[in-house]
BAMARSE-800215 format. One line per 8 residues: number of its first residue (from 1); for each residue x, y, z of C-alpha. Coordinates in steps of 0.2 Angstrom, whole numbers, plus 2048, in hexadecimal, padded with zeros to 3 digits. Example, Ala and Ser with C-alpha at 12.3 -4.5 7.8 and 13.67 -1.06 7.14 Angstrom:
2
1	83E 7EA 827  844 7FB 824
//
This chain:
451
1	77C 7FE 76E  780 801 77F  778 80E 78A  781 81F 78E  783 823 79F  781 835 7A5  78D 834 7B3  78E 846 7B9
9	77C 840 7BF  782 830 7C4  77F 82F 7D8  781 81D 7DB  788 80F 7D3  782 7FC 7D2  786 7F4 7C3  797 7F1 7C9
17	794 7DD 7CF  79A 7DC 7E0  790 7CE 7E6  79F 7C4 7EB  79F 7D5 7FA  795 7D7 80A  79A 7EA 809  79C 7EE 7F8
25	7A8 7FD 7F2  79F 80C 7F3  79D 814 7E2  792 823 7E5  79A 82F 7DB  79B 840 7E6  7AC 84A 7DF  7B7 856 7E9
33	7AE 859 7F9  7B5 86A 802  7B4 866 815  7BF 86B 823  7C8 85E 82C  7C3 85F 83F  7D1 85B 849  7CD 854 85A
41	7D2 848 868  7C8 836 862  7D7 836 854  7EB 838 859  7F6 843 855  808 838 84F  818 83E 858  81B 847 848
49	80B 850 844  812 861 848  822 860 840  819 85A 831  80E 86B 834  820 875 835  824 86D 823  814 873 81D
57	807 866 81C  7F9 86E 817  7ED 85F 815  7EA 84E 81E  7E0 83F 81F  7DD 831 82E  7E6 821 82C  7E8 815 83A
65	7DD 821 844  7EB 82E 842  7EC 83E 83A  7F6 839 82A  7FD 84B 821  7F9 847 80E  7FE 856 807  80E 863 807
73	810 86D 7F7  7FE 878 7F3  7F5 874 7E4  7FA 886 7DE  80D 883 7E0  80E 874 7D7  804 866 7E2  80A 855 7E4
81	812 854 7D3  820 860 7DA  821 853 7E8  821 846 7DC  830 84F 7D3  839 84E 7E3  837 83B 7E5  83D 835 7D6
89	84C 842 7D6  852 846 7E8  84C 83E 7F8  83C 840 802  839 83E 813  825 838 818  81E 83A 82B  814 826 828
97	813 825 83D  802 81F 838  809 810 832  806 809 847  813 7FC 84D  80C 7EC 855  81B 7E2 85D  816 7CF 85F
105	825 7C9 86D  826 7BA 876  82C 7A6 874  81E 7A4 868  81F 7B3 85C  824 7AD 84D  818 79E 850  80B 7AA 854
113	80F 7B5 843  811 7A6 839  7FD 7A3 83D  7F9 7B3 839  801 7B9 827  800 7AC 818  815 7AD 813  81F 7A0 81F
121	825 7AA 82D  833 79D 830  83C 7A3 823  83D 7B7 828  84F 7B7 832  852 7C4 83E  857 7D7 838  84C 7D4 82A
129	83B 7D9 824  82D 7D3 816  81F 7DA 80D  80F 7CE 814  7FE 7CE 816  7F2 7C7 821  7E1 7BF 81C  7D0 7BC 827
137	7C8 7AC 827  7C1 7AE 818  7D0 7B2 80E  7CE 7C3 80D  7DD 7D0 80F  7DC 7D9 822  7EC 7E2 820  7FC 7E2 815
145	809 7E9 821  81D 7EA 820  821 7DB 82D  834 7DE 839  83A 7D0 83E  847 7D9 84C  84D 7C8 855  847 7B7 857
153	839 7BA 863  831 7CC 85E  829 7D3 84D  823 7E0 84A  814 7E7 83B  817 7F5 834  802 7F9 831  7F9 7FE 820
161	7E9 805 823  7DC 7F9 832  7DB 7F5 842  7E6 7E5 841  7ED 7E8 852  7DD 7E5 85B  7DB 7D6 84F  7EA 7CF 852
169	7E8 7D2 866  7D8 7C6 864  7E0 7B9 85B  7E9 7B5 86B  7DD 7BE 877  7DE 7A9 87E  7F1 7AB 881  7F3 79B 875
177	804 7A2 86F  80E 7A6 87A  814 7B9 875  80E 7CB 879  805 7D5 86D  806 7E8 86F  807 7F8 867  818 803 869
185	81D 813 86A  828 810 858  824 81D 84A  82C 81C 83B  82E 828 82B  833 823 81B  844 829 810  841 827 7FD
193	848 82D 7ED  858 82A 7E4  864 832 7F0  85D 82A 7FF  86B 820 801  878 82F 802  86D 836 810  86C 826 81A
201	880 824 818  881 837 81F  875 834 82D  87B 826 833  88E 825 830  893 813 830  888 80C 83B  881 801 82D
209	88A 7FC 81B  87C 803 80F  887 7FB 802  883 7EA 808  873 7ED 811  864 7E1 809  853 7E8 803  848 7E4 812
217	857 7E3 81B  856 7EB 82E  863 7F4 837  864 7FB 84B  86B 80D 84A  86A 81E 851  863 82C 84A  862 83F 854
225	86B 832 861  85B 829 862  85A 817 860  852 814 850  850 803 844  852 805 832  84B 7FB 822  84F 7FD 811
233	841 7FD 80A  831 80A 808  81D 80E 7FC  825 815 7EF  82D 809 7E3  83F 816 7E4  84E 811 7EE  849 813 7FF
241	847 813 814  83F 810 821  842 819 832  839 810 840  83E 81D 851  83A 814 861  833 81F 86E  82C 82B 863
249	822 834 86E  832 83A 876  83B 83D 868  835 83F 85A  83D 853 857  84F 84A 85A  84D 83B 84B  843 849 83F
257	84E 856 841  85F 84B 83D  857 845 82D  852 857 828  866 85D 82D  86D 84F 823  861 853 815  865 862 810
265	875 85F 807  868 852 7FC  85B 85E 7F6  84E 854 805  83A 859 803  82E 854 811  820 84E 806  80F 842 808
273	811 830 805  815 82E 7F1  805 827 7E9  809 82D 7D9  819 821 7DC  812 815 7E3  804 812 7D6  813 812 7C8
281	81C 802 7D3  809 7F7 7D5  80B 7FB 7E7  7FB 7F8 7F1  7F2 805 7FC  7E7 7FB 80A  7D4 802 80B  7D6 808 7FA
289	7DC 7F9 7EC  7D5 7ED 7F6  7D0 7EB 808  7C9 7DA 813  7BD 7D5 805  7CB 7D3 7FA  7D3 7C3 7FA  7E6 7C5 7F2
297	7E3 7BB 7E3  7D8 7C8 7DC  7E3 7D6 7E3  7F2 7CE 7DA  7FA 7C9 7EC  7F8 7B8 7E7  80B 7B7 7E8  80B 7B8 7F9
305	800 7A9 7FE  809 79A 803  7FD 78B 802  7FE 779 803  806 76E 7F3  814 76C 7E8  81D 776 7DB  818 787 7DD
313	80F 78A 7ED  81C 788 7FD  817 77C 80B  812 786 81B  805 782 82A  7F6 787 82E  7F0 79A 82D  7E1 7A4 82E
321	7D8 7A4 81E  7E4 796 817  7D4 78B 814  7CC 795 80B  7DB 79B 7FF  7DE 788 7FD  7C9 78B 7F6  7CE 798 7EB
329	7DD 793 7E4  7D4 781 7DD  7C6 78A 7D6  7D2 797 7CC  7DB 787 7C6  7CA 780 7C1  7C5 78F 7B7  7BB 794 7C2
337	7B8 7A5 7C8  7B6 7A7 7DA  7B4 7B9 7DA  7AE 7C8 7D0  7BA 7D6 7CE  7CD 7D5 7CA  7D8 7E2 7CC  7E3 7E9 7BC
345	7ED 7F5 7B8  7E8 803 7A9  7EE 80F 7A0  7E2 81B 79B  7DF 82C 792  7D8 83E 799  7E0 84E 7A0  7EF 84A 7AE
353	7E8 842 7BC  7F4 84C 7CA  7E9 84B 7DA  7E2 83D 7E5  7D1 837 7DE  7C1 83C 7E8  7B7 82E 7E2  7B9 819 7DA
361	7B7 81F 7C9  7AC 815 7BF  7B2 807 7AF  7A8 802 7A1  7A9 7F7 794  7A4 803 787  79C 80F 78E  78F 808 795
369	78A 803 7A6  797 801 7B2  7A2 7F3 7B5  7AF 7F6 7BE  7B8 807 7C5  7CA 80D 7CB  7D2 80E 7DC  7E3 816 7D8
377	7E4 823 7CA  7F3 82D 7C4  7FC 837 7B9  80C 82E 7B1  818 83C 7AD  826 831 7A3  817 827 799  80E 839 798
385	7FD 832 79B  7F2 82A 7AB  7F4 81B 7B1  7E9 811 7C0  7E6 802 7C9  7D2 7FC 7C8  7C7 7EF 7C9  7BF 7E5 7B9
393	7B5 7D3 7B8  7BF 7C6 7BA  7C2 7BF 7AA  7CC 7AE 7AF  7DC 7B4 7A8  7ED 7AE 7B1  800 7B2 7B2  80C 7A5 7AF
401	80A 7A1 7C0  7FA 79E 7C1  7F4 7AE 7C9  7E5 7B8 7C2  7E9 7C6 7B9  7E2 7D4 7AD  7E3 7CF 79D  7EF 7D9 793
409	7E8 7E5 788  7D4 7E3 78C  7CE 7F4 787  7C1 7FD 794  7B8 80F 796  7BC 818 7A5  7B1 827 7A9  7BC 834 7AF
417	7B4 845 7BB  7B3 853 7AE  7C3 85A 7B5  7CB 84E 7AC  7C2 849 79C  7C9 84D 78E  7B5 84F 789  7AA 851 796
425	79E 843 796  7A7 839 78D  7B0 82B 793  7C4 827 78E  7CC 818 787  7D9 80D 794  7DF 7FD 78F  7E6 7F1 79D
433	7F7 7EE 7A0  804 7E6 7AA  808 7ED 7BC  815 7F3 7C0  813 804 7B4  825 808 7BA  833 7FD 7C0  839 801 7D4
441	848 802 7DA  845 7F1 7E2  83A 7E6 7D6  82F 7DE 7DF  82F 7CE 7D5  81E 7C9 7DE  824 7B5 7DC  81F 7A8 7E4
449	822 7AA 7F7  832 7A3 7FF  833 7AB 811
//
């Protein structure tokens, strides 16, 4: 009989094994914690913090060491769930300026970017983006940014959450490759929901064919009569765009003001970025499913790794942390388990999860000690219950593919705050399923990489 936790006393979890971790995922359990954000000078201020104040941000975090609104419609008015509404029937606009762009430009770009992510940069044609990630030496995942390839010598990275524009300055702090790497002063926002595409044909008359325009697919336009590049592509898993301004700082009122005047027609809400969306499409949030002790097999990235063979795995040279995926990849075909925690999707009971998580909260086997915990929880209106992203033992279990995955239908405990228990103390019943919980717009097929 397994031992029954009291987790309203918990204070510190270590059950969990995270040996495989230098820094292991902090699982002190600490609930809501009411504290005022101090606003100072150490973080910035994106070109369009205060409009995002005009459309009634009330709360924000820091991302990219930038103010990052999280927040537009009041608990009491609905929450995010009106925003959600909004996303999945209307059109958003999100302020992501904190998504910083690093321009890599020069003879030796795409060879220098080639070294860097673990897809075949070769194979990126100009006007065209990818979803890539890059990995450290040791395989584990430094960043998973949006990659433009604006012409054959400059790329830029559209950034998730860590310094990889410092990184990437050191990698050729030797001048081995010849290119520049710099931050600009490009800011993008994103455009999603269904009717996005009626509000992108209005904004920018014909100066792109939307009919014909390919997901990831770039186009140089004006927006406000600014000069502006446009992706079709977004974090939410609904149809969907990407506004990158260049020279934000200058004008940033001319771009967001457009958007908001061709919006209006389309029923447009300003809301935060849509995690509840996003969670639904198995899209990956950077510092939160997984950060650089993650390598992408346990993260289910392992679709994006091009290593060295035949069949399945694309030719490509070397890259950083090439080796040790090369490591990784023999063991998992060996039955071997070169890491401790895979990450799964679940569905799981309680009372409607419609707010950000405070804490990792904690997964058991049956109640007992802690095995595992969840990174992104969420309440699944269509399905009518919670769904999450989380982190169980590695059980060996692969896809047709021969990627690690959750084995389908594993039952687990999750120990929900009291909030949300359906009987306090009481742990409720999830099961693992397959991710994606609900299909986007644009599937990601997550195959085998080819460019």
């Amino acid at each position: 009989m397994s031992r029954e936790f009291d987790y309203t006393k918990l204070k510190h979890v270590t059950s969990v094994d995270q040996s495989d971790r230098k820094v292991p995922y902090n699982l002190r359990q600490s609930g809501p914690t009411k504290v005022e954000m101090l606003i100072s000078t150490r973080v910035r201020k994106s070109p369009y913090w205060h409009l995002s104040m005009q459309a009634g941000c009330w709360r924000a975090t820091v991302y990219n060491r930038i103010y990052h609104p999280r927040g537009y419609v009041k608990p009491e008015d609905g929450g995010a769930m009106v925003e959600y509404d909004a996303i999945v029937n209307h059109v958003t606009m999100w302020n992501v300026a904190v998504e910083r762009q690093i321009q890599v430009k020069g003879p030796d770009a795409e060879k220098f970017v080639d070294y860097v992510i673990t897809r075949d940069a070769t194979k990126i044609s100009p006007m065209r983006a990818r979803y890539v990630i890059l990995c450290n030496a040791y395989g584990g995942v430094l960043n998973d940014p949006i990659l433009l390839r604006i012409s054959k010598d400059e790329f830029w990275f559209s950034l998730s959450d860590s310094d990889i524009g410092m990184y990437l300055q050191g990698v050729n702090a030797d001048g081995r490759f010849n290119c520049t790497v710099d931050e600009i002063d490009v800011s993008p926002v994103q455009i999603q929901g269904p009717k996005s595409k009626a509000l992108m044909k209005d904004l920018c008359g014909d100066q792109v064919d939307f009919e014909n325009m390919p997901f990831y697919g770039l186009a140089e336009v004006k927006v406000g009569g600014r000069s502006c590049v446009i992706s079709q592509s977004g974090f939410s898993g609904e149809a969907g765009y990407e506004i990158y301004l260049r020279d934000s700082t200058l004008y940033a009122d001319d771009m967001w003001n457009a958007v908001l005047n061709a919006g209006k027609k389309h029923s447009l809400m300003v809301i935060a970025p849509a995690h509840h969306r996003r969670i639904q499409a198995g899209i990956l949030s950077w510092g939160q499913d997984m950060d650089q002790q993650h390598n992408p097999f346990q993260c289910n990235l392992g679709y994006q790794v091009s290593l060295s063979g035949k069949g399945e795995w694309n030719k490509k040279s070397d890259y950083v942390g090439k080796a040790a995926l090369e490591k990784m990849k023999v063991e998992i075909k060996a039955g071997k388990k070169p890491y401790k925690l895979q990450l799964v999707g679940l569905e799981l009971g309680g009372k409607p999860i419609e707010e950000y998580a405070p804490d990792f909260w904690l997964i058991s086997k049956d109640g007992g000690d802690p095995v595992g915990f969840i990174t992104s929880p969420w309440y699944h209106p269509e399905k009518k219950q919670n769904i999450a992203m989380g982190y169980v033992p590695f059980d060996g279990t692969l896809n047709p593919n021969g990627f690690p995955k959750g084995k389908v239908g594993t039952k687990y405990k999750v120990h929900l705050p009291e909030k949300y228990s359906d009987k306090p103390g009481t742990p409720v019943d999830a099961v693992v399923v397959d991710i994606p919980f609900k299909e986007s717009y644009n599937a990601n097929t997550r195959e085998v990489v080819k460019g």
